[in-house]
N, C-alpha and C positions, 0 to 999 in steps of 0.2 A: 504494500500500500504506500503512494507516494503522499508526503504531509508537507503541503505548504510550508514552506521557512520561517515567513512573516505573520502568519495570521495572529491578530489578538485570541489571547487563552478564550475558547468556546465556553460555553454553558455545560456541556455534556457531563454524566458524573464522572468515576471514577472507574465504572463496572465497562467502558467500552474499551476495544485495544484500538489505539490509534496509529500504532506503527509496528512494522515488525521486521526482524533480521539475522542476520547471521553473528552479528555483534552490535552491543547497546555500549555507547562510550557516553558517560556524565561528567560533561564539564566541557567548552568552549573557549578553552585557553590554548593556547600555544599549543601544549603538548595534547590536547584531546583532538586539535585538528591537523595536527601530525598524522596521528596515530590514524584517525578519519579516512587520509589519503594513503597511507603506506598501504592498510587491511583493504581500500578498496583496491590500487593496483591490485594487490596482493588475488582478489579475486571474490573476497568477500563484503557481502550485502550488508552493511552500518548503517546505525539510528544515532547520530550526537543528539544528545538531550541536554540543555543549557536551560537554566532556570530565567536567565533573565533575555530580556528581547534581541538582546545582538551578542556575538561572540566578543571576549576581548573584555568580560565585564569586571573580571577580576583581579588578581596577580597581575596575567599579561597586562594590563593598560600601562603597567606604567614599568618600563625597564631604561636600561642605557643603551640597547640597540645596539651591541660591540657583539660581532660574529667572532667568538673563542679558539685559541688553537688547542688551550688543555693546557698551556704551558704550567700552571702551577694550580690541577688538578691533583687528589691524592694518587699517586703513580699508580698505576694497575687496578685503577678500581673502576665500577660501572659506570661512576661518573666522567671519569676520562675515556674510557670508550665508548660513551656517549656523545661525548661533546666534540673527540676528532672526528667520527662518523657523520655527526650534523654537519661538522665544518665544511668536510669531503663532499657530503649530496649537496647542501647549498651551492656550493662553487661549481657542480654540474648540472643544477639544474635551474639558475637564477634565471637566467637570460632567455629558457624556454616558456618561463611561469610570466616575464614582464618584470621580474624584482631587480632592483638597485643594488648597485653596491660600489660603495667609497673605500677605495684600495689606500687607505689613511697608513697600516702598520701603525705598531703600539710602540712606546717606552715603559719600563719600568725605572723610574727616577730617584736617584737619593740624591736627599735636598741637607741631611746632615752626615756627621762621621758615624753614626750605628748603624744607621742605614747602606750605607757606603759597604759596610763592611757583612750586612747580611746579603746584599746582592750576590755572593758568589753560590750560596745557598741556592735563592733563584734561581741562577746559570743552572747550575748541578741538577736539580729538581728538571726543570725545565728540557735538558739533554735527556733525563731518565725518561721524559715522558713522550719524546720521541718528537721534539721538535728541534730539530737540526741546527734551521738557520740563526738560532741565536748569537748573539754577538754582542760585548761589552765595549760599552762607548765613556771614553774622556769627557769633561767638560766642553773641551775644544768642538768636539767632534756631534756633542749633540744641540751644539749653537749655532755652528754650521746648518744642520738641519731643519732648526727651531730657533733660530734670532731674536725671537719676540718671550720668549722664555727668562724668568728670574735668572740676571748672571751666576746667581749663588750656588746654581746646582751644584755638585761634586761627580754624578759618576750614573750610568744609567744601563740599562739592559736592551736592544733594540730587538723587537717581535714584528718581521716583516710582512706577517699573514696575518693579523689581525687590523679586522676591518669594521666598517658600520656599516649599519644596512636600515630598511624601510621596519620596526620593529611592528608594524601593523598590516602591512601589505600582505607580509610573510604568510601570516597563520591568515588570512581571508585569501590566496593561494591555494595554500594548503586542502582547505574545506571546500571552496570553489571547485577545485580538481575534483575531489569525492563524490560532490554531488551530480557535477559533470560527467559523474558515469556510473552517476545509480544510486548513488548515497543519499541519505534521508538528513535533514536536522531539523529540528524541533523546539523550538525555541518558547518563554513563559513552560518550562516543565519541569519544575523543582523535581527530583525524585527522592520521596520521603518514603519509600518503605520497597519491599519484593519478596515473593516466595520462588525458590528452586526446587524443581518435583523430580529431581536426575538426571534430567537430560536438558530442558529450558528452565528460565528465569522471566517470570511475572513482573515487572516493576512497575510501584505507581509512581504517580506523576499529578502536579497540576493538571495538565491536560487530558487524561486518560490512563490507561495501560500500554506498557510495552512488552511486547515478546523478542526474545533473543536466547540464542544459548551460550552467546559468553557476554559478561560483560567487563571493562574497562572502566576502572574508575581513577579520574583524570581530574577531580573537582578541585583541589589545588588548596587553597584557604580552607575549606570546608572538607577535604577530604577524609579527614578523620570521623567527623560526624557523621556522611556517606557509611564509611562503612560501621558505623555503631547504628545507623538507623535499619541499614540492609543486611548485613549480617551480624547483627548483636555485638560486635567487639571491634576495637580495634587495637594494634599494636605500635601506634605512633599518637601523639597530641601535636598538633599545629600550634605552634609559638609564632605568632606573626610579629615581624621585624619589618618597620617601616625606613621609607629611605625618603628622605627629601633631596628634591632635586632645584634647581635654580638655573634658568632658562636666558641668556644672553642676547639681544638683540643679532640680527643678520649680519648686520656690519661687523660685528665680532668674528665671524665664519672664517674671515682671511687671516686670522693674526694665527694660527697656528694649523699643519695640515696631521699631525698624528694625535693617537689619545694618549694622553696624561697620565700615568699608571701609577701609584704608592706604592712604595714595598709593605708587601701583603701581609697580612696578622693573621691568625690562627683561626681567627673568628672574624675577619670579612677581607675583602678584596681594598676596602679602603674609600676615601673620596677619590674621582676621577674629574680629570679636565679633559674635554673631547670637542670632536665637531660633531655637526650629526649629519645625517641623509638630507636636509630639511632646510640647510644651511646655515642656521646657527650656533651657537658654542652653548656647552653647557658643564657645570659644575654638580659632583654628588654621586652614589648617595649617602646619607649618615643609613648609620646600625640604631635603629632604635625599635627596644622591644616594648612591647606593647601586649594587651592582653585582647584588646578590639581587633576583627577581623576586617572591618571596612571602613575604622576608624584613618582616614587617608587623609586626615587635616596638617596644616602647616602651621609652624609658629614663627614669630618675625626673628624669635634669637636667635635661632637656629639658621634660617634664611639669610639670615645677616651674615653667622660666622661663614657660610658657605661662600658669599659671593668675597668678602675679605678673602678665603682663602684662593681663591679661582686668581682675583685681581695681588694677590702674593706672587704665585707659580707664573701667572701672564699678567706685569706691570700695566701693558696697553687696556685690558679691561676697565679700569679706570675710567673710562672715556664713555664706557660702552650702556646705554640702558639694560635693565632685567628687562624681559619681553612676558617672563611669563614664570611661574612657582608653580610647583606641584609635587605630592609624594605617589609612591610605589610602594604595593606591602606583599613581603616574600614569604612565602609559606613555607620556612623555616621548624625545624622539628627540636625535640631534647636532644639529637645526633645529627653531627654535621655530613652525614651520606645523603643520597637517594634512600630512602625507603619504598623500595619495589619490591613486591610481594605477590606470592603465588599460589590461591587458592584451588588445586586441582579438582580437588574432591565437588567444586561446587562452581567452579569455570569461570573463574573470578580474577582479577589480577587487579593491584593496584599502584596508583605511581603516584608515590606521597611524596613531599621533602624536596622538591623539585623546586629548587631558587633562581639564583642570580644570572648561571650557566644554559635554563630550561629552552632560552631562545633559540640558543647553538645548539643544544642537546637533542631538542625536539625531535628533531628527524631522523637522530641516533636511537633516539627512545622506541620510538614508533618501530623501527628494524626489529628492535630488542624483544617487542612487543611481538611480532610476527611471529620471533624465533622460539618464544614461550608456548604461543598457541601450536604453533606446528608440534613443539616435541608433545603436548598434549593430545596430538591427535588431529587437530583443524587441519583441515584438507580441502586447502581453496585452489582455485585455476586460475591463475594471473592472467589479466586482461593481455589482449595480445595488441592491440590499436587504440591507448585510452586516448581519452581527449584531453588534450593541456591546453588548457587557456591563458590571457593573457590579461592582469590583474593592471588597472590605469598607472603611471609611473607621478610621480611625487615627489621625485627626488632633484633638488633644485642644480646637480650639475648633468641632467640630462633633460631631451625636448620635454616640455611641462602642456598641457591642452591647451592652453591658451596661446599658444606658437601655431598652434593649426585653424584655420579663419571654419567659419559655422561655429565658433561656440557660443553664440546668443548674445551673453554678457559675460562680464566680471561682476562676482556675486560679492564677492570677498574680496578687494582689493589689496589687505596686508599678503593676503599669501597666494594672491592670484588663482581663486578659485573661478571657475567657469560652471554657466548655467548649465551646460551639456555634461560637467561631471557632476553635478549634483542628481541631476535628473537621472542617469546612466547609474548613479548610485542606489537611488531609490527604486532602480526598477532590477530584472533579471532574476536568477534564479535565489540569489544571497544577498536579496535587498535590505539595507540598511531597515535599521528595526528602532531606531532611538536617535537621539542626536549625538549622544555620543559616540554611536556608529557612523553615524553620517563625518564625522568631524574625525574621526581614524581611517572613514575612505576615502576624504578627500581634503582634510585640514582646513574646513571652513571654520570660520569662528576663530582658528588658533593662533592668530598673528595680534601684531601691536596692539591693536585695538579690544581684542578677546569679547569681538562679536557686535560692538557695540553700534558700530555703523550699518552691519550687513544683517543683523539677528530679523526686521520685519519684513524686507524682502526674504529671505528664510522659512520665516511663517508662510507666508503664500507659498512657496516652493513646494514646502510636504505638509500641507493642509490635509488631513485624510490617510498621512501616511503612517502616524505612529500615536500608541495607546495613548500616551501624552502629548494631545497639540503643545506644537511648541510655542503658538499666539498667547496658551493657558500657561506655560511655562514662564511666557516670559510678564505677562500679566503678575504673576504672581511674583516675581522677582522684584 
């Protein structure tokens, strides 16, 4: 049965089955529309079920967009062969899907003498985990490259394979592809409950019932709760660690072309200075634990030490306005691994613990995920001619719609959106479902202004198109 993407949650109760498949994946982040596309190449029939109206509502919204090499992954574990694995499909499959990608390479920077002197660690770590090209850079040698850089550095690590990418495109790719060749999503369908009879799995849902006989649970923040509501227990708790970020004017974009890297702590990767796909600079994130799952607010101390630190490392900031603030919350566990787990007896697997890495990982994950279900038995026939589509580009150092004449208007003039990408947004088979979907497929609303010119022509645009008009929206603001 094929189920509308977009439709507002029906009346219907709970006793009807509104979709059915060979695999039920919950959760519409990164990793559940990974995993969406790998199972459907792969040959089998998926149902993503996401509680809320568009993909991307949760963890993924908010990341740093830095495609990983692994270099200071724990050496030999799931997580490093997950994350070289994503690195690997991305770079072969960006350019077929329509994704971006800013061939930046990374630094890891020591800005003091402790830091100076744990870099060789890094190296070492970084060789162990089988990335090559590393290489240790002088003062001299990384102002050369970076002139706009605090003189003060000392001594730095250069990581030539790490890149930025479209952090939103990616995973509406991903899902796009799936259903492009069969695949179901289902969107407004919390799954609060399921019975498994031995061979399928019943799950309810806001929406209805789903039938499947494996399912994938991919729900990220909530994952824990997933499965204490569907199978009674879980063996991990979600500790959500919030990261604020601080968002740099455009003009910023030129003063450096690599990301900014810390020497890394036991317990985070650190603040980063970066550019992004989008063309701005950006600072972040802070480690802050938190006991709220959606608790995704900002404080100005915090915002402030952030941009101090950004206009430290790059003096020219100084100059530059913030364009825009906002946090990320990583669904962080008591144990700093993946917690993936593998319920045979009842066809079940779960990908918990899945943080800062998930973006690169994803595609690794989803592999990881095939190779579970096969040795279990799943015996799917891989598409032999699927359809790859090709996802609008967004990335300000390639052609943008509004380069190409018929796009009506500029809707959004901070970040040069076009009538014909909003409208192309709102329609097809993974039509934007909220504004915050609309504003991840096309960055309307996201520039200097942060909507405030473009938001009533907006209203008219998707009058009709989502559970919350956005004239009621904005009415109420």
């Amino acid at each position: 049965m094929k189920t509308n993407a977009n439709n507002p949650a029906p009346s219907a109760g709970q006793g009807s089955i509104i979709a059915s498949g060979d695999v039920a994946i919950i959760g519409g982040g990164v990793v559940g529309c990974a995993v969406a596309r790998r199972l459907t190449l792969e040959g089998a029939s998926i149902v993503l079920l996401e509680k809320a109206p568009d993909i991307l509502d949760g963890a993924s919204k908010g990341n740093s967009a830095i495609l990983h090499t692994g270099f200071d992954a724990p050496p030999g574990s799931l997580e490093w062969e997950c994350v070289q694995a994503g690195h690997k499909e991305y770079l072969e499959i960006h350019e077929s899907l329509g994704l971006p990608l800013l061939k930046t390479g990374a630094m890891v920077v020591a800005w003091t003498r402790e830091e100076e002197q744990r870099l060789a660690g890094v190296l070492e770590k970084g060789l162990l985990n089988k990335v090559p090209d590393l290489r240790l850079l002088t003062r001299q040698q990384i102002l050369e490259l970076e002139p706009n850089l605090d003189h003060s550095v000392r001594a730095a690590i250069h990581i030539p394979r790490e890149f930025v990418i479209d952090p939103w495109s990616a995973p509406l790719a991903y899902l796009l592809q799936a259903v492009e060749n069969g695949g179901q999503a289902v969107f407004n369908a919390e799954v609060t409950g399921g019975e498994f009879d031995g061979s399928h799995w019943l799950l309810k849902t806001g929406r209805g019932l789903v039938r499947a006989t494996y399912v994938i649970n991919c729900a990220g923040l909530y994952g824990d709760f997933v499965d204490k509501d569907v199978l009674g227990a879980s063996d991990f708790t979600i500790k959500p660690r919030k990261g604020q970020f601080v968002v740099f004017d455009k003009a910023a974009g030129r003063l450096i072309n690599s990301v900014i890297l810390p020497v890394p702590s036991k317990r985070t990767k650190g603040i980063v200075l970066f550019p992004t796909i989008f063309g701005n600079m950006m600072v972040g994130p802070t480690a802050e634990e938190q006991d709220g799952r959606d608790d995704a607010s900002t404080d100005k101390k915090t915002l402030t030490m952030l941009a101090d630190k950004g206009r430290k490392m790059l003096p020219a900031l100084a100059e530059m306005p913030v364009t825009a603030t906002y946090a990320g919350i990583r669904p962080a566990t008591e144990r700093p691994e993946y917690r993936i787990r593998q319920d045979g007896d009842r066809n079940w697997i779960t990908l918990g613990g899945i943080r800062s890495t998930g973006l690169t990982a994803a595609l690794g994950i989803a592999r990881h995920v095939h190779t579970l279900l096969a040795d279990q038995g799943a015996d799917f026939i891989p598409l032999a001619n699927p359809v790859v589509p090709q996802v609008p580009n967004l990335a300000e150092h390639l052609p943008r719609d509004y380069h190409t004449p018929g796009y009506g208007e500029i809707v959004c003039h901070c970040e040069m959106v076009t009538q014909r990408e909003i409208q192309a947004a709102l329609e097809g088979k993974l039509p934007a479902g909220s504004l915050a979907g609309l504003k991840r497929r096309t960055r309307v609303t996201m520039g200097r202004c942060q909507g405030f010119y473009c938001s009533a022509r907006l209203a008219e645009l998707t009058a009709g198109k989502f559970q919350e008009p956005l004239a009621r929206k904005i009415s109420h603001e």
